[in-house]
N, CA, C and O atoms as a printed pandas DataFrame, in Angstrom:
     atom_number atom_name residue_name chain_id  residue_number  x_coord  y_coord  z_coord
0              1         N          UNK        A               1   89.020   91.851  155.817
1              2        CA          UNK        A               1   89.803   91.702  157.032
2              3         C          UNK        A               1   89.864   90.240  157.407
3              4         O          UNK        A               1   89.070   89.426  156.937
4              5         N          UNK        A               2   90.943   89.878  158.370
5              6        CA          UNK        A               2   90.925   88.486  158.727
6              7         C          UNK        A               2   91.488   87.906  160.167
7              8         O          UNK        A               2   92.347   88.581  160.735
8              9         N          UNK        A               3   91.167   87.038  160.599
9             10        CA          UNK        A               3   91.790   87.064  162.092
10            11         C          UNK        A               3   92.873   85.751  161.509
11            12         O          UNK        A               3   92.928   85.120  160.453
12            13         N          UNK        A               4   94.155   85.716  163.578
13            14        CA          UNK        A               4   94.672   84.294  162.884
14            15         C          UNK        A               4   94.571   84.184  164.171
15            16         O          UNK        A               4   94.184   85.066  164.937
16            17         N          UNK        A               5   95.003   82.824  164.518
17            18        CA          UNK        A               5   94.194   81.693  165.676
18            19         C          UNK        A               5   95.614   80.763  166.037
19            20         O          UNK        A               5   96.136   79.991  165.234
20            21         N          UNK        A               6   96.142   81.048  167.544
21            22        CA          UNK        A               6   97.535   79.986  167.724
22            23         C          UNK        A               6   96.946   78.885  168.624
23            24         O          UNK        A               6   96.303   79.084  169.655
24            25         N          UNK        A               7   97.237   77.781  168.121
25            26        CA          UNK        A               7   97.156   77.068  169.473
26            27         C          UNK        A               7   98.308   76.597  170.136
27            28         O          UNK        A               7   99.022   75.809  169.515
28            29         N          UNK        A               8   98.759   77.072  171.772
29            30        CA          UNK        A               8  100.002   76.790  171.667
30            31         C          UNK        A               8   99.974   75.640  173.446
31            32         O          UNK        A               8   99.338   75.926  174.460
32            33         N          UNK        A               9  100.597   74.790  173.302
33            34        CA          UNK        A               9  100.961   74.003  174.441
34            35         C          UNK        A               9  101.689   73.853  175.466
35            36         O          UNK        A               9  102.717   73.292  175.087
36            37         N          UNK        A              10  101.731   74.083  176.772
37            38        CA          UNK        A              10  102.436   74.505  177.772
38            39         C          UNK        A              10  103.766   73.750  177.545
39            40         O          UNK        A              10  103.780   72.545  177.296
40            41         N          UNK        A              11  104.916   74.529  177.641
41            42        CA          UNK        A              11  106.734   74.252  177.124
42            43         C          UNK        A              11  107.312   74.059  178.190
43            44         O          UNK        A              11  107.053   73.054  178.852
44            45         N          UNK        A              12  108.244   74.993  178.605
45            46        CA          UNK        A              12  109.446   75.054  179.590
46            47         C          UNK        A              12  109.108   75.711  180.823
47            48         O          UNK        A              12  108.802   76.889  181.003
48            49         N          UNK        A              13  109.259   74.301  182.045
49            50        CA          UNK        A              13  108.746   74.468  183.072
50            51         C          UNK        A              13  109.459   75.352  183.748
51            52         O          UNK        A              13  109.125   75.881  184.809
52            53         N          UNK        A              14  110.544   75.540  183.086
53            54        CA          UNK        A              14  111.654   77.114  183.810
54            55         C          UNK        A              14  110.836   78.168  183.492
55            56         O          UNK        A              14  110.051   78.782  184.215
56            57         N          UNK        A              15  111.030   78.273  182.649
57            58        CA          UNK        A              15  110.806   79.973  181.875
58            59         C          UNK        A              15  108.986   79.979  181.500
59            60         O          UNK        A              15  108.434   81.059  181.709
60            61         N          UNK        A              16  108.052   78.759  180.940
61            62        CA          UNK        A              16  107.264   79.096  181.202
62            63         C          UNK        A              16  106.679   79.388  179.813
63            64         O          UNK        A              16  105.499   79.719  179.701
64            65         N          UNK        A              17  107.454   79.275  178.804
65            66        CA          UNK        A              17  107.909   79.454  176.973
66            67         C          UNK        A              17  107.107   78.414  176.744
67            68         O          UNK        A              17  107.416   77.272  177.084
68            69         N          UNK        A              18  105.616   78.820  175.936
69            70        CA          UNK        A              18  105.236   77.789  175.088
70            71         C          UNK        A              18  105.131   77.775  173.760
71            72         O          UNK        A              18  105.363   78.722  173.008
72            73         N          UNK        A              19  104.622   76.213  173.338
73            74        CA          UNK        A              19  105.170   76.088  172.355
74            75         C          UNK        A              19  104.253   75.886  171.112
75            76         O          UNK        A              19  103.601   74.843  171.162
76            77         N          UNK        A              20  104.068   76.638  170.039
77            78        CA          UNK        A              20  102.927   76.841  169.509
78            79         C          UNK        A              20  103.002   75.448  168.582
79            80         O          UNK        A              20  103.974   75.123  167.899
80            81         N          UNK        A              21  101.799   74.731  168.711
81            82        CA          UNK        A              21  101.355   73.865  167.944
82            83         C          UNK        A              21  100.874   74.032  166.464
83            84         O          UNK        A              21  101.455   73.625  165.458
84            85         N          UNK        A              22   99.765   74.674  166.535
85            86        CA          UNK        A              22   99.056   75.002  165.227
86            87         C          UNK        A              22   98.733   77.135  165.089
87            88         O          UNK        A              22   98.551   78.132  165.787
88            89         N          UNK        A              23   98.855   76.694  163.711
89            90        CA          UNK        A              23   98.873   78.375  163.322
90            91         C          UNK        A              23   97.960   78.366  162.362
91            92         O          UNK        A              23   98.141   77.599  161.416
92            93         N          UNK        A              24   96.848   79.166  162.393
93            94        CA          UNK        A              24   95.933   79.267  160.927
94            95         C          UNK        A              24   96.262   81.109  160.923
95            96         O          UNK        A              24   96.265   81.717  161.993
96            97         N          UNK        A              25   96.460   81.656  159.907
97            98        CA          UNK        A              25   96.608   83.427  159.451
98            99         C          UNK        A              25   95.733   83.152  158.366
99           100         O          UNK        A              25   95.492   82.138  157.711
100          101         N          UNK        A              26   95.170   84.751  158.342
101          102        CA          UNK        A              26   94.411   85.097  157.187
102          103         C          UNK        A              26   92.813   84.350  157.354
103          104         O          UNK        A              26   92.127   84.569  156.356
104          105         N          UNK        A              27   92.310   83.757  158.117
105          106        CA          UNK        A              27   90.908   83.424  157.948
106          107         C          UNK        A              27   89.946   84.928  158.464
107          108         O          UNK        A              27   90.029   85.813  159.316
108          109         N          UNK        A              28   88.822   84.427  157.073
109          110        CA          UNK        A              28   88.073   85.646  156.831
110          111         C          UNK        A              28   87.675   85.981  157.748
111          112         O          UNK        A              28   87.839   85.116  158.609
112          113         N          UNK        A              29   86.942   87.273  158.290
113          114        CA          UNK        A              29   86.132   87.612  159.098
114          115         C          UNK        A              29   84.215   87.362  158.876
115          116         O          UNK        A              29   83.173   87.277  159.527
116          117         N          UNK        A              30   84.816   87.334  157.301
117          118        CA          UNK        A              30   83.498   86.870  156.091
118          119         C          UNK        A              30   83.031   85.692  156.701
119          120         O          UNK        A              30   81.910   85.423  156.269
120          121         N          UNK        A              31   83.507   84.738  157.676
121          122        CA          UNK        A              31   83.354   83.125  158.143
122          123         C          UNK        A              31   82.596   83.301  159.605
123          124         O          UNK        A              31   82.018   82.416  160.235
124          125         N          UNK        A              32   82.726   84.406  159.893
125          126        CA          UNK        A              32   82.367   84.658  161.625
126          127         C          UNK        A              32   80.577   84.029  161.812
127          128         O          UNK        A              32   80.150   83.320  162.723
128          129         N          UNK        A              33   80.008   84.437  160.927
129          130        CA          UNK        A              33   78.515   83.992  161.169
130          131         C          UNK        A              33   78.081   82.357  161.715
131          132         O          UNK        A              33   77.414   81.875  162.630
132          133         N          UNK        A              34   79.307   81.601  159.973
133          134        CA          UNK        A              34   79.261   80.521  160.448
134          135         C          UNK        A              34   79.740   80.086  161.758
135          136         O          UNK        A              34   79.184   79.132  162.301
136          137         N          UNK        A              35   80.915   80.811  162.436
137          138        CA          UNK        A              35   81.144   79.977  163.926
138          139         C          UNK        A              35   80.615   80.217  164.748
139          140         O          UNK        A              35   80.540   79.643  165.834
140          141         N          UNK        A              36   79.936   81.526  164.209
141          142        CA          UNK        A              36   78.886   82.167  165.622
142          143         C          UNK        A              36   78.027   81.083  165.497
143          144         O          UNK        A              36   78.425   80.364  166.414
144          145         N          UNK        A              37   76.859   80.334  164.817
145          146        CA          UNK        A              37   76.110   79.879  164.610
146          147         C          UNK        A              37   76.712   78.301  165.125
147          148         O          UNK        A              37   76.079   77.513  165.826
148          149         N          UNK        A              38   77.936   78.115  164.638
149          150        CA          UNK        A              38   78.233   76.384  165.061
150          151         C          UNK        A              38   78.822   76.902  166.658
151          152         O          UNK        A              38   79.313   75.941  167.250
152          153         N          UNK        A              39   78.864   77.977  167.323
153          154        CA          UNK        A              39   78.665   77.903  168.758
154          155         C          UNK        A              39   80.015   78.121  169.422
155          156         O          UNK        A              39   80.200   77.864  170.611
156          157         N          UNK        A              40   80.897   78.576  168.660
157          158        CA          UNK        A              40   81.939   78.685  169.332
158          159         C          UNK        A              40   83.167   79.698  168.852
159          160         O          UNK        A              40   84.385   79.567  168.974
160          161         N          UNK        A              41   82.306   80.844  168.211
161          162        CA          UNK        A              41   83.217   81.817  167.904
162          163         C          UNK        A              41   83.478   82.716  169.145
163          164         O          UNK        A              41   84.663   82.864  169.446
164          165         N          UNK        A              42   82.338   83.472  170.072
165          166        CA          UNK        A              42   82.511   84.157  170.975
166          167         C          UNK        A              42   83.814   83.706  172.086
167          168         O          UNK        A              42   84.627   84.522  172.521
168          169         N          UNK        A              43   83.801   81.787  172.528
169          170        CA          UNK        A              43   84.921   81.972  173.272
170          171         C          UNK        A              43   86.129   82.049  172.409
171          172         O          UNK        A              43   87.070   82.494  173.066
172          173         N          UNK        A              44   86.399   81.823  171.374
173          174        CA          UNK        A              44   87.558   81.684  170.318
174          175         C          UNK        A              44   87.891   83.259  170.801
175          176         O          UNK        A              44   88.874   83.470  171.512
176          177         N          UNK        A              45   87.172   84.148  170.450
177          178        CA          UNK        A              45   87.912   85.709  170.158
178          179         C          UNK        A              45   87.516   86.075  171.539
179          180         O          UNK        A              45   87.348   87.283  171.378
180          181         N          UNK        A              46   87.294   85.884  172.594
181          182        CA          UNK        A              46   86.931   85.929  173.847
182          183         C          UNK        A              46   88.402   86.827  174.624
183          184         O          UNK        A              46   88.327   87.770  175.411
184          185         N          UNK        A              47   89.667   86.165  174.092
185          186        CA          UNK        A              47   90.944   86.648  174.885
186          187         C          UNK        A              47   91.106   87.859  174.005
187          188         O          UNK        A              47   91.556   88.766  174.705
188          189         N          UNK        A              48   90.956   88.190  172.963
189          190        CA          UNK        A              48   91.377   89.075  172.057
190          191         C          UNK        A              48   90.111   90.422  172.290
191          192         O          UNK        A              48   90.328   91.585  171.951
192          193         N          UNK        A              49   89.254   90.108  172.711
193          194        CA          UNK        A              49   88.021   90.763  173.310
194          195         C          UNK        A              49   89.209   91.526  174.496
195          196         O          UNK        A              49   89.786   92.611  174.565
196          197         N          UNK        A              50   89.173   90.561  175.128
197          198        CA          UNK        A              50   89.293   91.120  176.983
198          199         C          UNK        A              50   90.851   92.116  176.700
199          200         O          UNK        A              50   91.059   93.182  177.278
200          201         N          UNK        A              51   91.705   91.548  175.808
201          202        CA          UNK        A              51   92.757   92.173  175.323
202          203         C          UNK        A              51   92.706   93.782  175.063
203          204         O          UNK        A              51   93.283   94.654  175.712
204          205         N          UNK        A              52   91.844   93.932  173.920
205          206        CA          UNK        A              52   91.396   95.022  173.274
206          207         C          UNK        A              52   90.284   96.070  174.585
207          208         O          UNK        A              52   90.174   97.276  174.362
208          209         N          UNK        A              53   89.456   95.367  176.032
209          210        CA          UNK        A              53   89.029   96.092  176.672
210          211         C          UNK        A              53   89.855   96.289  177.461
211          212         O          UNK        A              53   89.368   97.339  177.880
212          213         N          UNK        A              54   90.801   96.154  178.091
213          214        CA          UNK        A              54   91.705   96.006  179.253
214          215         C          UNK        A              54   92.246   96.778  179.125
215          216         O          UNK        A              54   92.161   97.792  179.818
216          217         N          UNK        A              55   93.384   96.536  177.752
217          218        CA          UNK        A              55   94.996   97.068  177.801
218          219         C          UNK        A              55   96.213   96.344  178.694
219          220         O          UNK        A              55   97.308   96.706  179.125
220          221         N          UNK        A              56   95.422   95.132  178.732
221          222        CA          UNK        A              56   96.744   94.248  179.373
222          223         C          UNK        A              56   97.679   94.239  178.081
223          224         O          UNK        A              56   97.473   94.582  176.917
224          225         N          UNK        A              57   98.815   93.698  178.757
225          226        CA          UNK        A              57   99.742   93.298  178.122
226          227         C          UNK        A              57   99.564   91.921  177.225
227          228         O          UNK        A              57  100.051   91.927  176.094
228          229         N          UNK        A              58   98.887   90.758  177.693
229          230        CA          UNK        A              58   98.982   89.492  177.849
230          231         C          UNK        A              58   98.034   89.176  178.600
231          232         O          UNK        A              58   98.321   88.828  179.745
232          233         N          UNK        A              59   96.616   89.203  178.175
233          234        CA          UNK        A              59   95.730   88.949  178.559
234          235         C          UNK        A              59   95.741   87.102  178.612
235          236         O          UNK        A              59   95.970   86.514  177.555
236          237         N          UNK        A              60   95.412   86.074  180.239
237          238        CA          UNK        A              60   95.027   85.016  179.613
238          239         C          UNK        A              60   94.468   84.471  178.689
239          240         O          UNK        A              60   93.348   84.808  178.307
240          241         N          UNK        A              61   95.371   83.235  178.005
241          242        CA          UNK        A              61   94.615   83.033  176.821
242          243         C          UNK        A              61   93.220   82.036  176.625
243          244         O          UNK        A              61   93.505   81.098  177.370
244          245         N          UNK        A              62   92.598   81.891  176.353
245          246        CA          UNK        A              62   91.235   80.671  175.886
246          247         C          UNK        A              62   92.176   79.562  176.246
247          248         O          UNK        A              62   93.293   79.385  175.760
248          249         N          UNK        A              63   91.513   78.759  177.262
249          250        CA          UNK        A              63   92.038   77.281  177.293
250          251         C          UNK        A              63   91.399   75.981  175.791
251          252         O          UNK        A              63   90.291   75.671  175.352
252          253         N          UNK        A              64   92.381   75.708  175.572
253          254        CA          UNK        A              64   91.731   75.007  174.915
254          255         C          UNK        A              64   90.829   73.598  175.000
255          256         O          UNK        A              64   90.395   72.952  174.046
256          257         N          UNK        A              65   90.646   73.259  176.711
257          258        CA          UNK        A              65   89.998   72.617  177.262
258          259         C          UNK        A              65   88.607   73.096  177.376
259          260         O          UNK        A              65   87.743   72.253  177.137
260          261         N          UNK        A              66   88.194   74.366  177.717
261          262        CA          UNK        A              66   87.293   74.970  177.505
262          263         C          UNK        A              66   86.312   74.977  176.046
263          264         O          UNK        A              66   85.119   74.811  175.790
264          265         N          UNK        A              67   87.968   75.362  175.028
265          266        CA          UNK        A              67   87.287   75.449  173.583
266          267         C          UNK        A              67   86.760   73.862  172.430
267          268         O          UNK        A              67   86.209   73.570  171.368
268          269         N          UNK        A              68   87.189   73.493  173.193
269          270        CA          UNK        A              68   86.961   71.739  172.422
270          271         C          UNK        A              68   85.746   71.722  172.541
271          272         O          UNK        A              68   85.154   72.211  171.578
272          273         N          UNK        A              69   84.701   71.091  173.906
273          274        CA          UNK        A              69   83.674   70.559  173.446
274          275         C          UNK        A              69   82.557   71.648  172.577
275          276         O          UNK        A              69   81.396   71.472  172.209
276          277         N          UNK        A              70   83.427   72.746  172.458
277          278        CA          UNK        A              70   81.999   73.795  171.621
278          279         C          UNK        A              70   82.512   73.548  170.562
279          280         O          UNK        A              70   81.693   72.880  169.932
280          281         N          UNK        A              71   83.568   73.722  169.874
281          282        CA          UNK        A              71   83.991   72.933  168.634
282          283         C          UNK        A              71   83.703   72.374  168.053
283          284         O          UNK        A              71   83.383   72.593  166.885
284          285         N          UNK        A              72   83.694   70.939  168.916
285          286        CA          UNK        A              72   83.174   69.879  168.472
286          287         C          UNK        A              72   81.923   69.671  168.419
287          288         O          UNK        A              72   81.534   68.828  167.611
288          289         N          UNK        A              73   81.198   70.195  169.043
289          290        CA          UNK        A              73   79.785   70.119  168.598
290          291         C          UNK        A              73   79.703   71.215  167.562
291          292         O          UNK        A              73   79.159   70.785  166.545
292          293         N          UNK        A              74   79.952   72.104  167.496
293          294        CA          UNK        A              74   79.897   72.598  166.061
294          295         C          UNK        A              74   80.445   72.055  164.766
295          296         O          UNK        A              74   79.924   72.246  163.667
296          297         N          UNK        A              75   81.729   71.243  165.031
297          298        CA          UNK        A              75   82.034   70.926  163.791
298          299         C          UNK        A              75   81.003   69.820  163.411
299          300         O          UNK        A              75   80.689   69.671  162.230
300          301         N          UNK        A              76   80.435   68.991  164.460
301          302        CA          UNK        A              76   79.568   67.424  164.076
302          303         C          UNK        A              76   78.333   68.484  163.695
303          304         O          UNK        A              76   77.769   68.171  162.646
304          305         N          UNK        A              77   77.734   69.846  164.440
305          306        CA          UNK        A              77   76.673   70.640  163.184
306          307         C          UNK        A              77   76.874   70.571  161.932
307          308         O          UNK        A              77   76.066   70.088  161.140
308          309         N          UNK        A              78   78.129   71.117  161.593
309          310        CA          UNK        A              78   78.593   71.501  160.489
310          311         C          UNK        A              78   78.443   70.849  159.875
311          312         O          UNK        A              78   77.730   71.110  158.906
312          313         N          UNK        A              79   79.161   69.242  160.069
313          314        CA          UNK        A              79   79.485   67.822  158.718
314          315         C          UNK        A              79   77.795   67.466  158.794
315          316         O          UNK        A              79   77.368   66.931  157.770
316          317         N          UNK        A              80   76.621   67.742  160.074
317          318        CA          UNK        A              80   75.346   66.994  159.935
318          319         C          UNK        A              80   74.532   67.791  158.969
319          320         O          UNK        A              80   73.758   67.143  158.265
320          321         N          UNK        A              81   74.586   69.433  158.776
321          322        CA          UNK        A              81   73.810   70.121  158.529
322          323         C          UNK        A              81   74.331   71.156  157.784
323          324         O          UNK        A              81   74.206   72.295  158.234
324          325         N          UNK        A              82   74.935   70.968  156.648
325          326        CA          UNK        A              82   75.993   72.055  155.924
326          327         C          UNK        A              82   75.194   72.909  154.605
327          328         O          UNK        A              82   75.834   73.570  153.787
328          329         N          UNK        A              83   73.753   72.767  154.572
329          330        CA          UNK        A              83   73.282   73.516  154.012
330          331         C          UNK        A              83   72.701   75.017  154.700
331          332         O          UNK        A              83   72.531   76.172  154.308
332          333         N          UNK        A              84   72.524   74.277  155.897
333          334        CA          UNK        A              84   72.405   75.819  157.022
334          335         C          UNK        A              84   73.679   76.682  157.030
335          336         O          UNK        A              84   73.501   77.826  157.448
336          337         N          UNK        A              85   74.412   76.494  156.807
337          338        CA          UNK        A              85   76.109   77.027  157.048
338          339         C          UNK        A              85   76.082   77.482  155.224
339          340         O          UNK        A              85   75.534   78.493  154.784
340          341         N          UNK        A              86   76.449   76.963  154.810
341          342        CA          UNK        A              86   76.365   77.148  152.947
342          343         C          UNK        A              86   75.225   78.599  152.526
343          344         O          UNK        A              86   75.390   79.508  151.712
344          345         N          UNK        A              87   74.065   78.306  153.481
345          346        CA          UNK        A              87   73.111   79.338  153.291
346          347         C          UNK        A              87   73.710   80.666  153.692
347          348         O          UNK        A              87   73.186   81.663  153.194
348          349         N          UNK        A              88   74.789   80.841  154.565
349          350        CA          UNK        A              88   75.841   82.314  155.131
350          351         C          UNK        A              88   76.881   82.330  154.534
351          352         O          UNK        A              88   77.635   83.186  154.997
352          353         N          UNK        A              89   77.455   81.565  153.383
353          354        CA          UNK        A              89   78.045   81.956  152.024
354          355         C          UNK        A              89   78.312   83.477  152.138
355          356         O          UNK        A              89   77.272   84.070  152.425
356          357         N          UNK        A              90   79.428   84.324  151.996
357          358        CA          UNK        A              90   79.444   85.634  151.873
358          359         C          UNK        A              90   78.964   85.943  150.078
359          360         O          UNK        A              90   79.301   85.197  149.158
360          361         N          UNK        A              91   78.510   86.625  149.992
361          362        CA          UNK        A              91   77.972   86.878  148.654
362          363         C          UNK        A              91   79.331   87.608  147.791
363          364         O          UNK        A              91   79.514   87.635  146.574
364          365         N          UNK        A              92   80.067   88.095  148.736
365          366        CA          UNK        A              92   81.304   88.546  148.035
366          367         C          UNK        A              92   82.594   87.810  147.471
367          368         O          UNK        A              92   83.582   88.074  146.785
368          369         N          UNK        A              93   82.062   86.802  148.108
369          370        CA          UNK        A              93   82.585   85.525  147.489
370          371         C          UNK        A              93   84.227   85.204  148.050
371          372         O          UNK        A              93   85.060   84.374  147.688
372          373         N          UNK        A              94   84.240   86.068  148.894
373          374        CA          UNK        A              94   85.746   85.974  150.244
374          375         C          UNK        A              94   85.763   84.959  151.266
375          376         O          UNK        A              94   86.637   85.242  152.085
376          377         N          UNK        A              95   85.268   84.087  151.504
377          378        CA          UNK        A              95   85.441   82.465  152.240
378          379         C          UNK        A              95   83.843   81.858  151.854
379          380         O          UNK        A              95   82.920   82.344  151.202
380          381         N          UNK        A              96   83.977   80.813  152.451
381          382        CA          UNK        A              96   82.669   80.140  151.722
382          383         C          UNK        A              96   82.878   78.448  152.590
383          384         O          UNK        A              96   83.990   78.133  153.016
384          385         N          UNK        A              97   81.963   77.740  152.706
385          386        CA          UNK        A              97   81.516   77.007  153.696
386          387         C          UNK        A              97   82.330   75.878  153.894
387          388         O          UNK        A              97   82.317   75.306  154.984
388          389         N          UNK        A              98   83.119   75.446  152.860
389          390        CA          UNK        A              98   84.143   74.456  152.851
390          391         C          UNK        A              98   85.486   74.838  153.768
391          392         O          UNK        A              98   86.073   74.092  154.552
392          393         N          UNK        A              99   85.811   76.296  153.417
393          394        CA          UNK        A              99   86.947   76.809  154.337
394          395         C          UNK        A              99   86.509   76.914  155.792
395          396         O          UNK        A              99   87.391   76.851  156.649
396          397         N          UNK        A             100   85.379   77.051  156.119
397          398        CA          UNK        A             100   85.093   77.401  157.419
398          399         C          UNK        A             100   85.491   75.651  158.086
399          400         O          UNK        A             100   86.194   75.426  159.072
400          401         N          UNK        A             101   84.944   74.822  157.384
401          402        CA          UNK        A             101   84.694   73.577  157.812
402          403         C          UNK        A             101   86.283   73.226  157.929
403          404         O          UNK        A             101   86.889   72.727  158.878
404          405         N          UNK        A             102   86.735   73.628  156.718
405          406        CA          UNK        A             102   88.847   72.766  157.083
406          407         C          UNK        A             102   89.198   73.389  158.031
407          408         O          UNK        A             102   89.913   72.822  158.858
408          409         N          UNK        A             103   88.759   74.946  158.247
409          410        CA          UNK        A             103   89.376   75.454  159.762
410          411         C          UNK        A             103   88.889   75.280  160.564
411          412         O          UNK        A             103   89.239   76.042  161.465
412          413         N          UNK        A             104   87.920   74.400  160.919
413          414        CA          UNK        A             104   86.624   73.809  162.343
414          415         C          UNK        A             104   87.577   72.626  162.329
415          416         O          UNK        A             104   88.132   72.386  163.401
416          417         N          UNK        A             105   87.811   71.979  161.467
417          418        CA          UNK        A             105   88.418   70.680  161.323
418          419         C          UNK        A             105   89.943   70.894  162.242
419          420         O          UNK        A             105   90.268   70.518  163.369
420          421         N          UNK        A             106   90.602   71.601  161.278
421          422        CA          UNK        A             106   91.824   71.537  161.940
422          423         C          UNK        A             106   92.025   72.191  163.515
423          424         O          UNK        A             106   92.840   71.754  164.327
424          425         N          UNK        A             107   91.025   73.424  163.774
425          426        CA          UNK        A             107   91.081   73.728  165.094
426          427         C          UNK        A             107   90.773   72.912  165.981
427          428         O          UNK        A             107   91.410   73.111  167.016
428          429         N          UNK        A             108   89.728   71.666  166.051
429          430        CA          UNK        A             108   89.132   71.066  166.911
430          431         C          UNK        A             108   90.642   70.032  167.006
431          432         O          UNK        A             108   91.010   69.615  168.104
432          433         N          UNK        A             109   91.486   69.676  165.613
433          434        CA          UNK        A             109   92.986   68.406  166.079
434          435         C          UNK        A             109   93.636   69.624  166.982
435          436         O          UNK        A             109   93.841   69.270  168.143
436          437         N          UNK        A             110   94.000   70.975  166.688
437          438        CA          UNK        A             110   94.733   71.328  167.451
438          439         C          UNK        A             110   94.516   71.149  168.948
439          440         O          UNK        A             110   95.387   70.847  169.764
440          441         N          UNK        A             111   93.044   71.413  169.223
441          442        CA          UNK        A             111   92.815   71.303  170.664
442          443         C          UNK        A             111   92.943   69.880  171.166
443          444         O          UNK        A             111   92.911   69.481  172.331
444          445         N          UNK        A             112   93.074   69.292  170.196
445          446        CA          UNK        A             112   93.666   68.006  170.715
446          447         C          UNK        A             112   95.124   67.471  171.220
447          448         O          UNK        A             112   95.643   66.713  172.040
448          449         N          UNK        A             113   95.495   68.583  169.942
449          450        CA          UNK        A             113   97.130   68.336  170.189
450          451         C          UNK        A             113   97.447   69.023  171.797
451          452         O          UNK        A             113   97.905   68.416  172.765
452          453         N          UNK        A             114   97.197   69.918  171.750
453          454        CA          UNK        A             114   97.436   70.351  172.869
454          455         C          UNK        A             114   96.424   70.626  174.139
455          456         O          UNK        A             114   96.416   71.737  174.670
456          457         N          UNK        A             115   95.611   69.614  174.579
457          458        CA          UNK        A             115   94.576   69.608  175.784
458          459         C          UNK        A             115   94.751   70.407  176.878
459          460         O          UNK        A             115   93.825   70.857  177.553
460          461         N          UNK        A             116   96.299   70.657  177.135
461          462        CA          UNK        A             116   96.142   71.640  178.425
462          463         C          UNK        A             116   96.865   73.360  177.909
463          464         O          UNK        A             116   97.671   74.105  178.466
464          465         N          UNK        A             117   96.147   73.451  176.684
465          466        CA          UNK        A             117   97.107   74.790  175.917
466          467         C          UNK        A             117   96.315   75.559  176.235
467          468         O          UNK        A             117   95.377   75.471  177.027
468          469         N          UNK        A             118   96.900   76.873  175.218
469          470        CA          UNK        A             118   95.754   77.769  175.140
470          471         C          UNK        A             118   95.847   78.135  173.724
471          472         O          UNK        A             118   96.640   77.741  172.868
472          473         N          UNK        A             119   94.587   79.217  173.628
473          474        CA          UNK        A             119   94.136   79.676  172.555
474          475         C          UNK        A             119   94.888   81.516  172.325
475          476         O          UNK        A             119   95.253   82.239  173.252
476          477         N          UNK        A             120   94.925   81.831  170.955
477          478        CA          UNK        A             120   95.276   83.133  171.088
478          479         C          UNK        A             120   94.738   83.497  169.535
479          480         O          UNK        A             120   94.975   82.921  168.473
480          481         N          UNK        A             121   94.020   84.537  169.791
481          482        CA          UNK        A             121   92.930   85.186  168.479
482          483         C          UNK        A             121   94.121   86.754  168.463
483          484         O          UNK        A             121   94.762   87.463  169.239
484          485         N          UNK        A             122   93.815   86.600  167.027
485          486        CA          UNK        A             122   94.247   88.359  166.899
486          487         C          UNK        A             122   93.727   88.619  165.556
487          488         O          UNK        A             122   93.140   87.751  164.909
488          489         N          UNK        A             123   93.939   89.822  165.127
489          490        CA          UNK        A             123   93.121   90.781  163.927
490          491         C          UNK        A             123   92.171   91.332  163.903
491          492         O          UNK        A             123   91.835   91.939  162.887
């Protein structure tokens, strides 16, 4: 199984339409340990949580102001200490510690790209 992750940036001050920045699909679920552990998986799937208890329509999404500094201190875990992370390797051999790290990488620019966005988890 796999989740995908939008980061999208507030658009049109009419309508309210934003505008998605970054898109990752298909990352493993096989990877979850590692973000649990670098500290910032729970708020990542946090909207997709409240989604799935609710039954809203459009549950608010994860700010991505919120999600940066856990990120980022996970990703500077990650690049300091990547044999702890390497050690949760799925044995099935379906993601593995380098992918976790390009998608820590690129999630932490998205939250850059867009500082006052939000986040949106699904799968």
């Amino acid at each position: 199984m796999s989740f995908n992750v939008k980061v999208s940036a507030p658009g049109c001050d009419k309508c309210g339409h934003a505008v998605v920045v970054w898109e990752w699909t298909g990352m493993t679920y096989n990877l979850a340990p590692m973000f649990r552990l670098a500290g910032f998986y729970e708020l990542m799937q946090s909207e997709f949580r409240r989604w799935l208890e609710s039954g809203d329509d459009q549950p608010a999404p994860v700010l991505t102001a919120d999600l940066l500094p856990l990120a980022e201190s996970g990703l500077a875990d990650m690049e300091e200490n990547p044999a702890k992370y390497e050690a949760l390797n799925p044995s099935n051999g379906w993601g593995d510690f380098r992918g976790a790290l390009e998608f820590t990488r690129a999630l932490v620019n998205a939250c850059h790209m867009a500082p006052r966005g939000g986040l949106r988890f699904s799968g």
